[in-house]
C-alpha positions as a Python dict, from the first residue, in 0.01 Angstrom:
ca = {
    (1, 'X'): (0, 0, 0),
    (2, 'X'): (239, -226, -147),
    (3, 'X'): (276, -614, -38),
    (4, 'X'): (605, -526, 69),
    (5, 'X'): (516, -260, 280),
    (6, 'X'): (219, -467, 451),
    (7, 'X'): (508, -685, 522),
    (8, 'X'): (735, -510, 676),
    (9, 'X'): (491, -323, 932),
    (10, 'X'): (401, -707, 997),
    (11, 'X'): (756, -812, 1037),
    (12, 'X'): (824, -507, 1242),
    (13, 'X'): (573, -618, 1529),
    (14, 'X'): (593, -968, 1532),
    (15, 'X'): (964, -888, 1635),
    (16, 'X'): (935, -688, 1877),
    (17, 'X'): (664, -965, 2020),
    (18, 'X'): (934, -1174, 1976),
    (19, 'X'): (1176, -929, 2142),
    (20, 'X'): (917, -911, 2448),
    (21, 'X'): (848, -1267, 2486),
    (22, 'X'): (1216, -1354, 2477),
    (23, 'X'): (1287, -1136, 2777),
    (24, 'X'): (976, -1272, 2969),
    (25, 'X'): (1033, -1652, 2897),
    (26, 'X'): (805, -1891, 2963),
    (27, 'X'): (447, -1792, 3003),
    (28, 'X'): (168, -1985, 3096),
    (29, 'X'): (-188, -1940, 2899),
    (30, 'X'): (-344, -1730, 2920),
    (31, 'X'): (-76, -1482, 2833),
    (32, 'X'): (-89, -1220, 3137),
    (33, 'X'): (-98, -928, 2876),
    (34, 'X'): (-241, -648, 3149),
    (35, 'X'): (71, -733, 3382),
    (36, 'X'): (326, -753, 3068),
    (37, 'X'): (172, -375, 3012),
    (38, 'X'): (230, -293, 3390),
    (39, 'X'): (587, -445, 3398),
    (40, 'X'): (667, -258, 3060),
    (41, 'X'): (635, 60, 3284),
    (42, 'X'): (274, 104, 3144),
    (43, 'X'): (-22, 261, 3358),
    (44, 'X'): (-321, 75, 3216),
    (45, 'X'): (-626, 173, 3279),
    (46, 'X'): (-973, 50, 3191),
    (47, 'X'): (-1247, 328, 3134),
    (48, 'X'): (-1605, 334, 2976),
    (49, 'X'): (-1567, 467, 2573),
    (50, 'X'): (-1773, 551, 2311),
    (51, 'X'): (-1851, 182, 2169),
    (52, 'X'): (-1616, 275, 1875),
    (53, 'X'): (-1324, 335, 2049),
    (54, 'X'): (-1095, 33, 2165),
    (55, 'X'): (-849, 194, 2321),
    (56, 'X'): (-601, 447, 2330),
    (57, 'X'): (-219, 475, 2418),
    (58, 'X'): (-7, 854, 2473),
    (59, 'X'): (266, 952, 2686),
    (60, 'X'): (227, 1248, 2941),
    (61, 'X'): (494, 1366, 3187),
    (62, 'X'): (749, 1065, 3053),
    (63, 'X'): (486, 809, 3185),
    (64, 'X'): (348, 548, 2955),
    (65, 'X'): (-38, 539, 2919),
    (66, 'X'): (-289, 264, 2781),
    (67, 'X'): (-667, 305, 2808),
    (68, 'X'): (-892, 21, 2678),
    (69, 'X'): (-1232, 23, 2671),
    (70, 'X'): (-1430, -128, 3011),
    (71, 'X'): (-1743, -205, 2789),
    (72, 'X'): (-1624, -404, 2521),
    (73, 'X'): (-1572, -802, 2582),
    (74, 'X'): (-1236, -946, 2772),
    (75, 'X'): (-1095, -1073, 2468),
    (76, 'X'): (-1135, -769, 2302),
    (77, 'X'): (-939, -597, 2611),
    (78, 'X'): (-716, -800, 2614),
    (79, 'X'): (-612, -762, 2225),
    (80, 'X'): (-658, -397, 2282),
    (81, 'X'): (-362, -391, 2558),
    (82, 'X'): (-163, -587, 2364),
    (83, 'X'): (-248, -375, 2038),
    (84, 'X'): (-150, -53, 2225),
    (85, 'X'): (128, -206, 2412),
    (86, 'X'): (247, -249, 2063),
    (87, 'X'): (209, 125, 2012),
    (88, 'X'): (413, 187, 2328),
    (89, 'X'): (739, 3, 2222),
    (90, 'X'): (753, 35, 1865),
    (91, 'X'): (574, 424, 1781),
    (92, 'X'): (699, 608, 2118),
    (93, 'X'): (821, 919, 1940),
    (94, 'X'): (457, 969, 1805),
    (95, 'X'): (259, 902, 2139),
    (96, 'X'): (520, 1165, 2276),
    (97, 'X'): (318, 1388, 2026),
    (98, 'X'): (-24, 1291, 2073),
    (99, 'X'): (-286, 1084, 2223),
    (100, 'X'): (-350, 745, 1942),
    (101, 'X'): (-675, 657, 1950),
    (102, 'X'): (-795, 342, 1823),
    (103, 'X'): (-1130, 234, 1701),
    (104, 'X'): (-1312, -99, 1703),
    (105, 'X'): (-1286, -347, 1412),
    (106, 'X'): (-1666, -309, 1361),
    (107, 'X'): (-1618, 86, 1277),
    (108, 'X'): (-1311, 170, 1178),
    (109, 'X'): (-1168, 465, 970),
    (110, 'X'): (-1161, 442, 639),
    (111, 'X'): (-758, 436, 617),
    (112, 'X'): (-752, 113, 889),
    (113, 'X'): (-1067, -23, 703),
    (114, 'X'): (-832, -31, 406),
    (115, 'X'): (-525, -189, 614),
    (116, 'X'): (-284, 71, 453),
    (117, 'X'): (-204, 205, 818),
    (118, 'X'): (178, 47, 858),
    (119, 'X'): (139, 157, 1249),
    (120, 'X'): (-183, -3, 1294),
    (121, 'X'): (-24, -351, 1085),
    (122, 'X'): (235, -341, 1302),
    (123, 'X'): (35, -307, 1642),
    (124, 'X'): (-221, -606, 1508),
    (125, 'X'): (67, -839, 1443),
    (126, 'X'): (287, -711, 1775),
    (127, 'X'): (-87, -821, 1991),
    (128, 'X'): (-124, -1107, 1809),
    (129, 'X'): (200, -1239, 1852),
    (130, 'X'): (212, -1179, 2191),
    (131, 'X'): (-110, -1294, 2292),
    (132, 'X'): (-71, -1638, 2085),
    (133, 'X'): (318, -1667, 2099),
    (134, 'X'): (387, -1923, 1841),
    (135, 'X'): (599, -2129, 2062),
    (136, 'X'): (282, -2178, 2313),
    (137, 'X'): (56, -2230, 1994),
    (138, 'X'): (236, -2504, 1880),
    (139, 'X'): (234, -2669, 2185),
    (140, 'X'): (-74, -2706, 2217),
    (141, 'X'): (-221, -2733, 1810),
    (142, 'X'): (-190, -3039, 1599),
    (143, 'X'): (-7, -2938, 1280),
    (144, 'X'): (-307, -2970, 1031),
    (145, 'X'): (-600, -2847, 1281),
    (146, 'X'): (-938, -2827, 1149),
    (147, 'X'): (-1042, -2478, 1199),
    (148, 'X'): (-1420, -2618, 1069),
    (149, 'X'): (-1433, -2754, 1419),
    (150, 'X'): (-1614, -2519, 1568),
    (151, 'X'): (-1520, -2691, 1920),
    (152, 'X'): (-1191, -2740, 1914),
    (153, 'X'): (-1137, -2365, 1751),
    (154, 'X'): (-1321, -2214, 2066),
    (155, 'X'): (-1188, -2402, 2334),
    (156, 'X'): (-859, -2339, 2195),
    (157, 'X'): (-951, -1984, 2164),
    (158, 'X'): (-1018, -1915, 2539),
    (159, 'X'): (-745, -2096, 2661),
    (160, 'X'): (-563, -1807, 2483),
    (161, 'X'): (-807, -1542, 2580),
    (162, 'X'): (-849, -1459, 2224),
    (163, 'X'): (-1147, -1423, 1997),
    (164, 'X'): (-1196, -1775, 1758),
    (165, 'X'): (-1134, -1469, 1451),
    (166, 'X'): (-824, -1410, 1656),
    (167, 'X'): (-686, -1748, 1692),
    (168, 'X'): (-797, -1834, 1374),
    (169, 'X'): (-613, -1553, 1185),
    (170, 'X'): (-331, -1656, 1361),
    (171, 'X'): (-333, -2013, 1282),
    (172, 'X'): (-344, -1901, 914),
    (173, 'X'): (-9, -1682, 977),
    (174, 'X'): (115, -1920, 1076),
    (175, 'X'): (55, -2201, 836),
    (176, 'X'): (-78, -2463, 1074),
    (177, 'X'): (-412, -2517, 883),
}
């Protein structure tokens, strides 16, 4: 897939996160993803899936639909719901279609392995802008943080409810390094 392309798909969800966040206003930390979900008109629901699986998002009966996996870690549930919260407002005439299934970073398919997936590029930057809105994450990081500080990375990081690969990523996107 092309730079440009990769782009794009990232453009695309970071703004509609920006979209989102603009008709919430101010949040508090950490973002209240579930209840953004509910108030988006999503039923989100947590359920025990193959270790694999993340999470899934479909429509049935006009109703919006997220399912993230009960056994995987908070943070990861919480990036989940914001991934396929992503899928709700940006791919709805596809979940109309089908059930999207997403798997786990750890093993995924060999076309999101190769981050060619402009859905799935789009979905990771929609959660991740959502989840660490850049307003809120430069309120409360130093331009020039040291991400080698183990300390101040993971305190940082669960104030956000985030993994430290999470916040870190997005302290990269976002040129605060």
């Amino acid at each position: 897939m092309s730079y440009q392309k990769v782009s794009k798909a990232r453009r695309k969800g970071e703004a509609n996160a920006r979209d989102l966040l603009a008709k919430l206003g101010q949040l508090s930390l950490p973002v209240p993803i579930r209840e953004i979900a509910i108030a988006e008109g999503c039923v989100v629901k947590s359920s025990v899936l193959d270790d694999e699986l993340s999470g899934m998002a479909f429509i049935k009966h006009g109703q919006k639909h997220i399912v993230y996996n009960a056994a995987h870690h908070s943070n990861r549930q919480r990036f989940t719901i914001a991934h396929e919260l992503g899928h709700q407002i940006m791919d709805e005439a596809v979940l109309k279609r089908s059930v999207h299934v997403d798997r786990g970073t750890l093993r995924r398919d060999s076309l999101s392995a190769e981050g060619i997936d402009e859905m799935e590029i789009a979905a990771n930057a929609f959660a991740a802008s959502i989840l660490l809105p850049e307003y809120l994450v430069r309120a409360v990081c130093p331009e020039g943080i040291d991400l080698e500080d183990d300390n101040k990375v993971k305190t940082l990081a669960k104030a956000f409810g985030v993994s430290q690969a999470a916040f870190t990523n997005r302290i990269l996107n976002l040129s605060l390094d």
